[in-house]
PQR file of N, CA, C, O and H, with PARSE charges and radii, in Angstrom:
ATOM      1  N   UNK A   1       0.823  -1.185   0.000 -0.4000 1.5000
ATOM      2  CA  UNK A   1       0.000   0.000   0.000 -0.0000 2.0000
ATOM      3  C   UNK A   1       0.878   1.263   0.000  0.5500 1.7000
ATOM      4  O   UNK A   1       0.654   2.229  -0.729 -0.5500 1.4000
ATOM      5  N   UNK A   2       2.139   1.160   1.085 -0.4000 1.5000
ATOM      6  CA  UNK A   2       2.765   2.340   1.072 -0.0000 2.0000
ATOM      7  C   UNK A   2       3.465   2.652  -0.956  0.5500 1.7000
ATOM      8  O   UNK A   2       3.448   3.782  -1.444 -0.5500 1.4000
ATOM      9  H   UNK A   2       2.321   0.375   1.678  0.4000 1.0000
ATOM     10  N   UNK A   3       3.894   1.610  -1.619 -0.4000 1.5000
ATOM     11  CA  UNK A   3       4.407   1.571  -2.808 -0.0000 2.0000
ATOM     12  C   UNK A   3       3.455   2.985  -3.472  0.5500 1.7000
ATOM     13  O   UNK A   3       3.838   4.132  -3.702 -0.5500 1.4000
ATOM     14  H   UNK A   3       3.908   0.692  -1.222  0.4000 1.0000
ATOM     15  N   UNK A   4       2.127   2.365  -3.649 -0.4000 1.5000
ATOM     16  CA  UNK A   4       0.861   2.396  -4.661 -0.0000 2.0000
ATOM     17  C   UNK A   4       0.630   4.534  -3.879  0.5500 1.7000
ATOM     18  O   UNK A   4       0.594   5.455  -4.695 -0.5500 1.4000
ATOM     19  H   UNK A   4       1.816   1.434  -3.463  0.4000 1.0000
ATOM     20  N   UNK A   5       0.539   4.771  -2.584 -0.4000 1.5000
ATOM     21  CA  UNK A   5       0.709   5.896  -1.931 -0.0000 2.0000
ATOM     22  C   UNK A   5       1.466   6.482  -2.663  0.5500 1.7000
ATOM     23  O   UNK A   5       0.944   7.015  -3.642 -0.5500 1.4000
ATOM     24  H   UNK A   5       0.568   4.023  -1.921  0.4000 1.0000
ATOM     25  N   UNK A   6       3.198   6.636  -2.461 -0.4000 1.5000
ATOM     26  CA  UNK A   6       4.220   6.866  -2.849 -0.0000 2.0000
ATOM     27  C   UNK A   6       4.118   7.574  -4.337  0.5500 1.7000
ATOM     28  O   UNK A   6       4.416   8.739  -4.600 -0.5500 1.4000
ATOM     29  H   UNK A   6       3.622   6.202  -1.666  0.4000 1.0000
ATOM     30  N   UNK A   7       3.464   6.258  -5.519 -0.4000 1.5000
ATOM     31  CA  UNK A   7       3.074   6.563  -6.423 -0.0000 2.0000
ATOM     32  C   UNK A   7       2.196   7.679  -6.646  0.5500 1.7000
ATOM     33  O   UNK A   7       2.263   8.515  -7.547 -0.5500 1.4000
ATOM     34  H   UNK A   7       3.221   5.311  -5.305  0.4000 1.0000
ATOM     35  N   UNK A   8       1.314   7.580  -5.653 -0.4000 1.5000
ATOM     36  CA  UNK A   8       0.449   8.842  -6.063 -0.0000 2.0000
ATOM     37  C   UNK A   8       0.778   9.751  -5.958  0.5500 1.7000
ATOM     38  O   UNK A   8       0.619  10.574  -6.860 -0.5500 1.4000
ATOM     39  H   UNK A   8       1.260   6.901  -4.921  0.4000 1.0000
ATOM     40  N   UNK A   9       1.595  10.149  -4.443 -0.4000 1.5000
ATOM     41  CA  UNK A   9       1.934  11.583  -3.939 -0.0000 2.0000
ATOM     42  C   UNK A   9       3.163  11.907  -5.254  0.5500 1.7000
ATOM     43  O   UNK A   9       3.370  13.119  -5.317 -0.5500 1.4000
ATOM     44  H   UNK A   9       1.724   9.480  -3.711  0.4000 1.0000
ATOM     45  N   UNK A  10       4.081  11.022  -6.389 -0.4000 1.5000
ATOM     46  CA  UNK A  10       5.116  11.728  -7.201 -0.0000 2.0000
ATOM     47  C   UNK A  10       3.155  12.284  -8.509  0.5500 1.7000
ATOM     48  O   UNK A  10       2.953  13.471  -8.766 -0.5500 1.4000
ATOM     49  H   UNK A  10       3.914  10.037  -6.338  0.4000 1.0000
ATOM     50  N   UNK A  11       2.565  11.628  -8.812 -0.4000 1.5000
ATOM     51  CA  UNK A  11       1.729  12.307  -9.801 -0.0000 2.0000
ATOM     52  C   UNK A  11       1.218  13.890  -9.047  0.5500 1.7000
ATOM     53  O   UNK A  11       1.486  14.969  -9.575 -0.5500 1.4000
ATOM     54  H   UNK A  11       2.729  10.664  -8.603  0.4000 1.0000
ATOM     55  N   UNK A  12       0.499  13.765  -7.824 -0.4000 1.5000
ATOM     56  CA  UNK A  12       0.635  15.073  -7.469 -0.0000 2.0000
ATOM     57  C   UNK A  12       1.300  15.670  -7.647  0.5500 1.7000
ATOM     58  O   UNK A  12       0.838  16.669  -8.198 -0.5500 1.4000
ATOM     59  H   UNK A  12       0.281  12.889  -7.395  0.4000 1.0000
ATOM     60  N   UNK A  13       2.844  15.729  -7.428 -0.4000 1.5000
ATOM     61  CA  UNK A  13       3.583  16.538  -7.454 -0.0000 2.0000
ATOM     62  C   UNK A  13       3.511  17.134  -8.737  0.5500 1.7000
ATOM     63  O   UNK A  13       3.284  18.310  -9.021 -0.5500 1.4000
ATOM     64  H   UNK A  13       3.219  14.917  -6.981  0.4000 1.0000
ATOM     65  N   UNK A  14       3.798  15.897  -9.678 -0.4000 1.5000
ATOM     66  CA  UNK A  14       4.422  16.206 -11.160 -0.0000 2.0000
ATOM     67  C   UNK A  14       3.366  16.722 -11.795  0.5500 1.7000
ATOM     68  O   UNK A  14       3.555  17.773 -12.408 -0.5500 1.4000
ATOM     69  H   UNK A  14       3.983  14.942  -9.448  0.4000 1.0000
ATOM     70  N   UNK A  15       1.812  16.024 -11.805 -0.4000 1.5000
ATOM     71  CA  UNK A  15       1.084  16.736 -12.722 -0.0000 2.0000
ATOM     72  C   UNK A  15       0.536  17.622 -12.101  0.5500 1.7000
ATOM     73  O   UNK A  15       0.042  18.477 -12.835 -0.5500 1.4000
ATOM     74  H   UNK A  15       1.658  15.170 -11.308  0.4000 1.0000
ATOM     75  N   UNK A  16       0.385  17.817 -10.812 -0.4000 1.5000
ATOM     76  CA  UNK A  16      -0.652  18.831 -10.230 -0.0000 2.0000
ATOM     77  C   UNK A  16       0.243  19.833  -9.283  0.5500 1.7000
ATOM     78  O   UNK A  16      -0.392  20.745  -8.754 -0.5500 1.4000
ATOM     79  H   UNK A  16       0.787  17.122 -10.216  0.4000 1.0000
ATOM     80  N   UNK A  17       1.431  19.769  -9.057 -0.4000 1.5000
ATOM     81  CA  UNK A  17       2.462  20.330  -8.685 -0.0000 2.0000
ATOM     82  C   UNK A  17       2.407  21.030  -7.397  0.5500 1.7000
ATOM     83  O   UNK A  17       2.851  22.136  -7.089 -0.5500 1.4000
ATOM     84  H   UNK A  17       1.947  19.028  -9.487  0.4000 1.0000
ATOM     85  N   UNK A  18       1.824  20.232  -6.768 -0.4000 1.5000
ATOM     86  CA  UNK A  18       1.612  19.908  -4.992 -0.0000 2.0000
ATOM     87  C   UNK A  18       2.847  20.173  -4.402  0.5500 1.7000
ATOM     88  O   UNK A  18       3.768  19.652  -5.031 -0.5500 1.4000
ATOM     89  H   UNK A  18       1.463  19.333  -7.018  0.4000 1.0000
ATOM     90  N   UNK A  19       3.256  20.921  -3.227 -0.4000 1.5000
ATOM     91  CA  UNK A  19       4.195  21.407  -2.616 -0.0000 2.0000
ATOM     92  C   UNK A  19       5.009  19.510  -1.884  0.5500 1.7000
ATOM     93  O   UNK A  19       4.493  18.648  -1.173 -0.5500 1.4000
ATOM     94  H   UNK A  19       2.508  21.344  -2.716  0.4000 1.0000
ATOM     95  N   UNK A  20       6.068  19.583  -2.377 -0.4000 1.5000
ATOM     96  CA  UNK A  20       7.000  18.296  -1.582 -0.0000 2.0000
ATOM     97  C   UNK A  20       6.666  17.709   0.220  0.5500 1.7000
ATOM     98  O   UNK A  20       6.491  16.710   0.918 -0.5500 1.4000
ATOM     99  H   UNK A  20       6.487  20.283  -2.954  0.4000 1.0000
ATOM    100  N   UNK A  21       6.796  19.916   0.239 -0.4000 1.5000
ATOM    101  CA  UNK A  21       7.106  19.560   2.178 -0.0000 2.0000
ATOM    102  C   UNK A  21       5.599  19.362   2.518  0.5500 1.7000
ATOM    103  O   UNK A  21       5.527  18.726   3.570 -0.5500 1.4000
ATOM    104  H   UNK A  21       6.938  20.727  -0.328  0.4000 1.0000
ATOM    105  N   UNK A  22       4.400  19.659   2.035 -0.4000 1.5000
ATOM    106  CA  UNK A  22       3.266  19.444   2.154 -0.0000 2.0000
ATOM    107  C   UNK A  22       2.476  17.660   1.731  0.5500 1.7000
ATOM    108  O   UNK A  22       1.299  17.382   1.960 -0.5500 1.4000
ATOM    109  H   UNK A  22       4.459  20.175   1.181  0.4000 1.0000
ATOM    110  N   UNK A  23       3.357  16.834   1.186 -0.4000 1.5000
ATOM    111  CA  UNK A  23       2.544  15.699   0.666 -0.0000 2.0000
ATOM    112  C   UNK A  23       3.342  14.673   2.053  0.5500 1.7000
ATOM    113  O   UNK A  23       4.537  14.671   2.348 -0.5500 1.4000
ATOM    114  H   UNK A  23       4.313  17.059   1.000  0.4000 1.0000
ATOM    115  N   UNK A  24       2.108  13.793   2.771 -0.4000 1.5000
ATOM    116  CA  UNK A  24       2.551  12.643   3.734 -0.0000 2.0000
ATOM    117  C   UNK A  24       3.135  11.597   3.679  0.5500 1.7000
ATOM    118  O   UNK A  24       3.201  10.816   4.628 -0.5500 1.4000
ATOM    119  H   UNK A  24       1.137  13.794   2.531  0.4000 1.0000
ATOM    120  N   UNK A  25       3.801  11.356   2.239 -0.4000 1.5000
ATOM    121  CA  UNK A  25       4.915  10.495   2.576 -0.0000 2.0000
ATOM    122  C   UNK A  25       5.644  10.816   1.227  0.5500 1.7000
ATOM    123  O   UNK A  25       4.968  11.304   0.321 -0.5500 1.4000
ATOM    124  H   UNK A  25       3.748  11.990   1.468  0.4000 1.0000
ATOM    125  N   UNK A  26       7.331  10.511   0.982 -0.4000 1.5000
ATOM    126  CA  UNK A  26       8.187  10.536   0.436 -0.0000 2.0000
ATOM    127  C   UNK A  26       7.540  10.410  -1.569  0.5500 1.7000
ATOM    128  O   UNK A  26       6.524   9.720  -1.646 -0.5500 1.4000
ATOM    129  H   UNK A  26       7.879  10.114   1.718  0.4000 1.0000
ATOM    130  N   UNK A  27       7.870  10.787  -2.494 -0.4000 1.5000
ATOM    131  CA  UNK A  27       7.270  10.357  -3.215 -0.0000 2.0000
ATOM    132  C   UNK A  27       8.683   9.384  -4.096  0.5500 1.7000
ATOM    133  O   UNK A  27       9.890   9.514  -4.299 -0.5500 1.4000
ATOM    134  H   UNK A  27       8.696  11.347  -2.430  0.4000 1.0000
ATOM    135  N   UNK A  28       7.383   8.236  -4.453 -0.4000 1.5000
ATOM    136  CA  UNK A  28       8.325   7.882  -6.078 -0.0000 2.0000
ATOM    137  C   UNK A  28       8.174   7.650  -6.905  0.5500 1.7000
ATOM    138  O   UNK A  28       7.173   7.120  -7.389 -0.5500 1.4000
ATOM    139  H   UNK A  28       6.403   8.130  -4.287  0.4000 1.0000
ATOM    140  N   UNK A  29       9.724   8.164  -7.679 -0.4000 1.5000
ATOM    141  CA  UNK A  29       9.421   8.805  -9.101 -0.0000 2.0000
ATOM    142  C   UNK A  29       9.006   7.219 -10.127  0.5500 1.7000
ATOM    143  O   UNK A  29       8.091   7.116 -10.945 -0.5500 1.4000
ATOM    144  H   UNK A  29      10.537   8.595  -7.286  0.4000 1.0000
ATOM    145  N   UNK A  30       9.951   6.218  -9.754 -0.4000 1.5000
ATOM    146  CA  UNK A  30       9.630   4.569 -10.658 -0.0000 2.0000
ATOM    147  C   UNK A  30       8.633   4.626 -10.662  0.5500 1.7000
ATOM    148  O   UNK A  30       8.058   4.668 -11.750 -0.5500 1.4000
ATOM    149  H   UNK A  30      10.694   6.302  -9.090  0.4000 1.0000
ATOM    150  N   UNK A  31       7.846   4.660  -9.367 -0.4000 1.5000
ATOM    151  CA  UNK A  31       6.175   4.031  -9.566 -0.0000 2.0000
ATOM    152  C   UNK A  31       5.224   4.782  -9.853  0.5500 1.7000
ATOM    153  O   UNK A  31       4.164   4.383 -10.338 -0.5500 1.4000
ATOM    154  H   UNK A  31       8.313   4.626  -8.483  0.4000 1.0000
ATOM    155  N   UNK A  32       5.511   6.025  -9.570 -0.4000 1.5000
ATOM    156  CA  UNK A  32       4.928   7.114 -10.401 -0.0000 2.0000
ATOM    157  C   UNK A  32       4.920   7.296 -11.394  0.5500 1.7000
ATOM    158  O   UNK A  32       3.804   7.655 -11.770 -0.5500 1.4000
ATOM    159  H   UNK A  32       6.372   6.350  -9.177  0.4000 1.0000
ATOM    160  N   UNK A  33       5.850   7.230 -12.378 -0.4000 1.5000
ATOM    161  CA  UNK A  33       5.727   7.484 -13.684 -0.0000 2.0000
ATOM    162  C   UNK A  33       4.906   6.320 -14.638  0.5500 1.7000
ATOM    163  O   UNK A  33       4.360   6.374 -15.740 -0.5500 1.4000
ATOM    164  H   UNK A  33       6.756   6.938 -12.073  0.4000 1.0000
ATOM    165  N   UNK A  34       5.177   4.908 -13.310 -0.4000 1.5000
ATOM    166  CA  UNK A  34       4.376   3.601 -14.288 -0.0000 2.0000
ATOM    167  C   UNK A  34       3.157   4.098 -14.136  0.5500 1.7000
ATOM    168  O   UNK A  34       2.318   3.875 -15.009 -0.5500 1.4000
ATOM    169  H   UNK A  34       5.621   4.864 -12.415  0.4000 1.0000
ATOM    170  N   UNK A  35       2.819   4.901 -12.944 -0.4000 1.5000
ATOM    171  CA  UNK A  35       1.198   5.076 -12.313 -0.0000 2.0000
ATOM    172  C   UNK A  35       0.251   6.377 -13.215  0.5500 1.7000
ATOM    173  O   UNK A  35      -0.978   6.442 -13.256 -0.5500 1.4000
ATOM    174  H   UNK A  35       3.500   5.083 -12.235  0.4000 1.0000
ATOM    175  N   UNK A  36       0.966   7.075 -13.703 -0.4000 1.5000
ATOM    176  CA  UNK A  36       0.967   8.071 -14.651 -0.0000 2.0000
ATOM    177  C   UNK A  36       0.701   7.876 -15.844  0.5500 1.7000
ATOM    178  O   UNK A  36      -0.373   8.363 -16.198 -0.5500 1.4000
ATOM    179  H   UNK A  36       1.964   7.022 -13.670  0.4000 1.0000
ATOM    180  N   UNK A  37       1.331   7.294 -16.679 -0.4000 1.5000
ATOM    181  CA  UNK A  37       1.507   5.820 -17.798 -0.0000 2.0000
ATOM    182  C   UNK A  37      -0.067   5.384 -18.002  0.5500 1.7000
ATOM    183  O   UNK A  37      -0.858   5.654 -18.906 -0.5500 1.4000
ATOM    184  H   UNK A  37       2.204   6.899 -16.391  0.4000 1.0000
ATOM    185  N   UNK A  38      -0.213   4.563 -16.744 -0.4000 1.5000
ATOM    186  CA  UNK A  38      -1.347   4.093 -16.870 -0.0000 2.0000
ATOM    187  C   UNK A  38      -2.599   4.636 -16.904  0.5500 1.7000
ATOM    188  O   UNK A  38      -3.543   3.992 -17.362 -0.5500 1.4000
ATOM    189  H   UNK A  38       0.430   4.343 -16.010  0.4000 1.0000
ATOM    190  N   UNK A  39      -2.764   6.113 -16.331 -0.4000 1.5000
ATOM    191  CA  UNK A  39      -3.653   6.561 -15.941 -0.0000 2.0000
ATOM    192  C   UNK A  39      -3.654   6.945 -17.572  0.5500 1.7000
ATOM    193  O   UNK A  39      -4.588   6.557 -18.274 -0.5500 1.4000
ATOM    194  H   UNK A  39      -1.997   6.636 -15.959  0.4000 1.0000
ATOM    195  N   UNK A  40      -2.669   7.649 -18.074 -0.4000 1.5000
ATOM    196  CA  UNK A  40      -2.895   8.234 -19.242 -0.0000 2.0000
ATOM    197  C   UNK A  40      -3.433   6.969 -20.155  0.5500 1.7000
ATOM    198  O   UNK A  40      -4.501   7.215 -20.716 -0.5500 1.4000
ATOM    199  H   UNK A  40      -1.911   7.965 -17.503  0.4000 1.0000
ATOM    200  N   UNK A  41      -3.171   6.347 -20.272 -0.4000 1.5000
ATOM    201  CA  UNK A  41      -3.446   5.244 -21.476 -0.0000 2.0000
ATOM    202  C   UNK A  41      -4.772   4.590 -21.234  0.5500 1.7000
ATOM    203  O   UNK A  41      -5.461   4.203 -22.178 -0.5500 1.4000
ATOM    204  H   UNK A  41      -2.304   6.147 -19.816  0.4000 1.0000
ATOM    205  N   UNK A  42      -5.170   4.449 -19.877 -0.4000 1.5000
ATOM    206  CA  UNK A  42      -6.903   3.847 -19.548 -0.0000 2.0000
ATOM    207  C   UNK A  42      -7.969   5.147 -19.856  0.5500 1.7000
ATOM    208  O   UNK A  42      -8.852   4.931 -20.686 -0.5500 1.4000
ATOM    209  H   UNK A  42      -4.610   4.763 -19.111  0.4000 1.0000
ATOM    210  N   UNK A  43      -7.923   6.182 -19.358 -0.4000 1.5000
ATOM    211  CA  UNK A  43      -8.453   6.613 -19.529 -0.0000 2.0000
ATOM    212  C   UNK A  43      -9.472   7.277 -18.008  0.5500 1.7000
ATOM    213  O   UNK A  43      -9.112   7.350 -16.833 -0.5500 1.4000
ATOM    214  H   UNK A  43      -7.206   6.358 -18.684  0.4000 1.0000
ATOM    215  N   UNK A  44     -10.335   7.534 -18.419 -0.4000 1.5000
ATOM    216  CA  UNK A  44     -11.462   7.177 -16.805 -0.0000 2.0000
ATOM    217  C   UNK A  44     -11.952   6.160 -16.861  0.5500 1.7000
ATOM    218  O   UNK A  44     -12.492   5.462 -17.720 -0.5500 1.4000
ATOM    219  H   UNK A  44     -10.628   7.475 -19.373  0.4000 1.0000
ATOM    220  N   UNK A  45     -11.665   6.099 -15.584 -0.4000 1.5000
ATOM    221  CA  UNK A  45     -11.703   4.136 -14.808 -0.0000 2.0000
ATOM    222  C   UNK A  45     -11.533   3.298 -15.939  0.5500 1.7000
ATOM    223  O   UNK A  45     -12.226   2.305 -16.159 -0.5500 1.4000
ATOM    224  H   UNK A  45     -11.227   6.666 -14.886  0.4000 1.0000
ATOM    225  N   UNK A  46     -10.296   3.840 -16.892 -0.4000 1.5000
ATOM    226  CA  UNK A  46     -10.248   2.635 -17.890 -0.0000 2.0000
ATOM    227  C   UNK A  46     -11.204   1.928 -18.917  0.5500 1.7000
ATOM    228  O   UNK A  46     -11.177   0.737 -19.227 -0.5500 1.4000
ATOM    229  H   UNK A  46      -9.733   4.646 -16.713  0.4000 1.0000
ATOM    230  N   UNK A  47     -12.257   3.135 -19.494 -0.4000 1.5000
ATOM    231  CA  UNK A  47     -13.450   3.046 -20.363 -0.0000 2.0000
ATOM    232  C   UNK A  47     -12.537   3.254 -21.420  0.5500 1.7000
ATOM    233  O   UNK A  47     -12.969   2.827 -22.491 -0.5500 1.4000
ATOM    234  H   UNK A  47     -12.279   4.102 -19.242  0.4000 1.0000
ATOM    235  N   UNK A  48     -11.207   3.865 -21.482 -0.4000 1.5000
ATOM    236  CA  UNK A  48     -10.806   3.586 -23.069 -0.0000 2.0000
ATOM    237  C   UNK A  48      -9.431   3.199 -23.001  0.5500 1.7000
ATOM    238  O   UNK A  48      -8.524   3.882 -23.477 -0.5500 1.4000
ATOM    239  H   UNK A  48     -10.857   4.211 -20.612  0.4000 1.0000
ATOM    240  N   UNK A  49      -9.257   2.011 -22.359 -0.4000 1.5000
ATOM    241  CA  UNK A  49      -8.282   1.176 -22.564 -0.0000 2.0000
ATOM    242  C   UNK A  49      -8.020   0.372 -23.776  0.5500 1.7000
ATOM    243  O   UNK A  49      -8.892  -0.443 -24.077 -0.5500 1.4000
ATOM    244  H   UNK A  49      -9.994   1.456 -21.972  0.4000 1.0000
ATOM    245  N   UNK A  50      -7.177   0.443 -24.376 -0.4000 1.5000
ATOM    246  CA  UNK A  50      -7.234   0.040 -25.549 -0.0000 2.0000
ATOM    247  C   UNK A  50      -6.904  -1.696 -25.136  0.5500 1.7000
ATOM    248  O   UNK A  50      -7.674  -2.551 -25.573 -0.5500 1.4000
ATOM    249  H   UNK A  50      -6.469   1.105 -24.131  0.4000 1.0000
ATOM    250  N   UNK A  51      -6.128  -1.955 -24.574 -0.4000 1.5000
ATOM    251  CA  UNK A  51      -5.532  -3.359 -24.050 -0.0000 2.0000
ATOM    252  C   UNK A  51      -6.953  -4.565 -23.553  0.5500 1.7000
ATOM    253  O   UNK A  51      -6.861  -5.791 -23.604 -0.5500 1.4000
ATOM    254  H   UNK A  51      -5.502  -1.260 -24.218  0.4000 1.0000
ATOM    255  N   UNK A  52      -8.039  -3.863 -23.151 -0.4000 1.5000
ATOM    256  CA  UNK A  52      -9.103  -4.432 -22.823 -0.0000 2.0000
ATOM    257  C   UNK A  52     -10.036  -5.384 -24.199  0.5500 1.7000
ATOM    258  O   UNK A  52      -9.976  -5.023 -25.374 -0.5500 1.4000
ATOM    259  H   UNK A  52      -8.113  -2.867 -23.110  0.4000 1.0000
ATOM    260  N   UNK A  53     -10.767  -6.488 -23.775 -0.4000 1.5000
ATOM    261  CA  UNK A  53     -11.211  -6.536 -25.249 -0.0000 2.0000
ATOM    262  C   UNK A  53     -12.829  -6.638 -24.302  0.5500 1.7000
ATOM    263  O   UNK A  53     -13.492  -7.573 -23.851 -0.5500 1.4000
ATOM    264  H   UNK A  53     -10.816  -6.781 -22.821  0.4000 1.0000
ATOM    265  N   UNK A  54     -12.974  -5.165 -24.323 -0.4000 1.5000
ATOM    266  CA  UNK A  54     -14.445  -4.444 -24.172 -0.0000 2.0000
ATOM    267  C   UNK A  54     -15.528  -5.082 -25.354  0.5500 1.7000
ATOM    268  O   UNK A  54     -15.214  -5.174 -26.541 -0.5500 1.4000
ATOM    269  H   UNK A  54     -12.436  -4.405 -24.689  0.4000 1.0000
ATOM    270  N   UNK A  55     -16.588  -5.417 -24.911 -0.4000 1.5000
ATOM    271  CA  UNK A  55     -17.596  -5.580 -26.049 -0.0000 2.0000
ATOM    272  C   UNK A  55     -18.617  -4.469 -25.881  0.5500 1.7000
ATOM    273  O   UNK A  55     -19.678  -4.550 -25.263 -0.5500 1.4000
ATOM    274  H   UNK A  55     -16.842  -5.342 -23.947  0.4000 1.0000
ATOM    275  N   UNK A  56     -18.131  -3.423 -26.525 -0.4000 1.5000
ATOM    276  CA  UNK A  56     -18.747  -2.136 -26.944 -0.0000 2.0000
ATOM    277  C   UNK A  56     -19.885  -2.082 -28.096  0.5500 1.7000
ATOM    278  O   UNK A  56     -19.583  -2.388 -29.249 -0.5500 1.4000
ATOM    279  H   UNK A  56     -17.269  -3.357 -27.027  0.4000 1.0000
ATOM    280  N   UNK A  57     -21.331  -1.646 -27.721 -0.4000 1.5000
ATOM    281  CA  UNK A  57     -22.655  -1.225 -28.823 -0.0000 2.0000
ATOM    282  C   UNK A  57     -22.524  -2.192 -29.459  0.5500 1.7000
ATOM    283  O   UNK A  57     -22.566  -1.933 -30.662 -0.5500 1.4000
ATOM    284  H   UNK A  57     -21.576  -1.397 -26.784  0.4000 1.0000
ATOM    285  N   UNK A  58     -22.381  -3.204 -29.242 -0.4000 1.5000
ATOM    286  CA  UNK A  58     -23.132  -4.410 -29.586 -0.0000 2.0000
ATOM    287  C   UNK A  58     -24.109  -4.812 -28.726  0.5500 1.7000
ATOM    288  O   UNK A  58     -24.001  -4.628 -27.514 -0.5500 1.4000
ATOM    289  H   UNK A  58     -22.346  -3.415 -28.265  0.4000 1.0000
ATOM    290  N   UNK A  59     -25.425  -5.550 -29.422 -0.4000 1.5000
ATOM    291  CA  UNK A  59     -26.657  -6.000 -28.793 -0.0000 2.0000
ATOM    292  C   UNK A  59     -26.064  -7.224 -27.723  0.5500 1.7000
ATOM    293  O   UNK A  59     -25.059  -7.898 -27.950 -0.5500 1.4000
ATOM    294  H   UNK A  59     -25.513  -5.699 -30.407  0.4000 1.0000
ATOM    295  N   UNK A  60     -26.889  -7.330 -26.574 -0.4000 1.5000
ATOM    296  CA  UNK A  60     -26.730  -8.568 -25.738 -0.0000 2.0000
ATOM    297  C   UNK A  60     -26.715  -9.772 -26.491  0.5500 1.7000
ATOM    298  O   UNK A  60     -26.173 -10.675 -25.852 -0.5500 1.4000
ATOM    299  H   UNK A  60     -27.705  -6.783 -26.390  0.4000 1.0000
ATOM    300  N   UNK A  61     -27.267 -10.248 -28.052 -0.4000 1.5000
ATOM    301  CA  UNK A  61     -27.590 -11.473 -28.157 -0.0000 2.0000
ATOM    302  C   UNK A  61     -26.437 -12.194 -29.122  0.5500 1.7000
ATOM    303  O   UNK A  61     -26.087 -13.353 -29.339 -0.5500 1.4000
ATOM    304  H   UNK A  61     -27.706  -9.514 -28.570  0.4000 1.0000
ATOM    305  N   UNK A  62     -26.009 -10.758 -29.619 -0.4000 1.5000
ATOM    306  CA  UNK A  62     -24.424 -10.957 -30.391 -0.0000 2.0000
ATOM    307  C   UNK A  62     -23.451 -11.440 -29.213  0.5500 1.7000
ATOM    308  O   UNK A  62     -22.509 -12.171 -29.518 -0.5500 1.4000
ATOM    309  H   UNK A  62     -26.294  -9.815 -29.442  0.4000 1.0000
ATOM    310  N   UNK A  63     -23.629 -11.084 -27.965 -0.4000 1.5000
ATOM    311  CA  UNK A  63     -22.426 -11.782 -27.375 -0.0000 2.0000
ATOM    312  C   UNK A  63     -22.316 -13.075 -27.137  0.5500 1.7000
ATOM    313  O   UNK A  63     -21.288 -13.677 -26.829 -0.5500 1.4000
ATOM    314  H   UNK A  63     -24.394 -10.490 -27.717  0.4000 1.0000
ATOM    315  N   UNK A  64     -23.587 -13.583 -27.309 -0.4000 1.5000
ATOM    316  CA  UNK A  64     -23.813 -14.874 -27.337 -0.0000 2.0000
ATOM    317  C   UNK A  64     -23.403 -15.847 -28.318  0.5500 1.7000
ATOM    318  O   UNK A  64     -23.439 -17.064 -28.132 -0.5500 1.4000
ATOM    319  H   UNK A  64     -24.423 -13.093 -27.560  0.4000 1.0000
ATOM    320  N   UNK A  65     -23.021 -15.283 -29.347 -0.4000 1.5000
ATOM    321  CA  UNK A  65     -22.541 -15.963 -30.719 -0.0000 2.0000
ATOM    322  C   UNK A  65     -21.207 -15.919 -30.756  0.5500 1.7000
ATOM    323  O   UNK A  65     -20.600 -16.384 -31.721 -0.5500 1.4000
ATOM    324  H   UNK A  65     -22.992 -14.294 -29.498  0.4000 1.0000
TER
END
């Protein structure tokens, strides 16, 4: 948990540029930038992840086939 934290408090910093001496724990930059990465490439909550194989506006009965 502390890792996944860590991660967040370096995106604050970097994209939202949150004061250092103000964020509650140390940040980092490795897992941040993977955490960043990802956020950019999913999307919100990952509705346009491309890596997903979403079955998008298709009818319920096509998924059945």
């Amino acid at each position: 948990m502390f890792k996944f934290t860590s991660a967040v408090m370096w995106v604050l910093m970097e994209a939202f540029g949150f004061n250092k001496e103000f964020l509650p724990c140390k940040p980092n930059q490795k897992e941040g930038r993977f955490l960043l990465s990802e956020i950019l490439k999913a999307g919100n909550l990952g509705h346009y992840d491309v890596r997903e194989n979403h079955v998008i506006y298709e009818s319920r009965i096509s998924t059945f086939f």
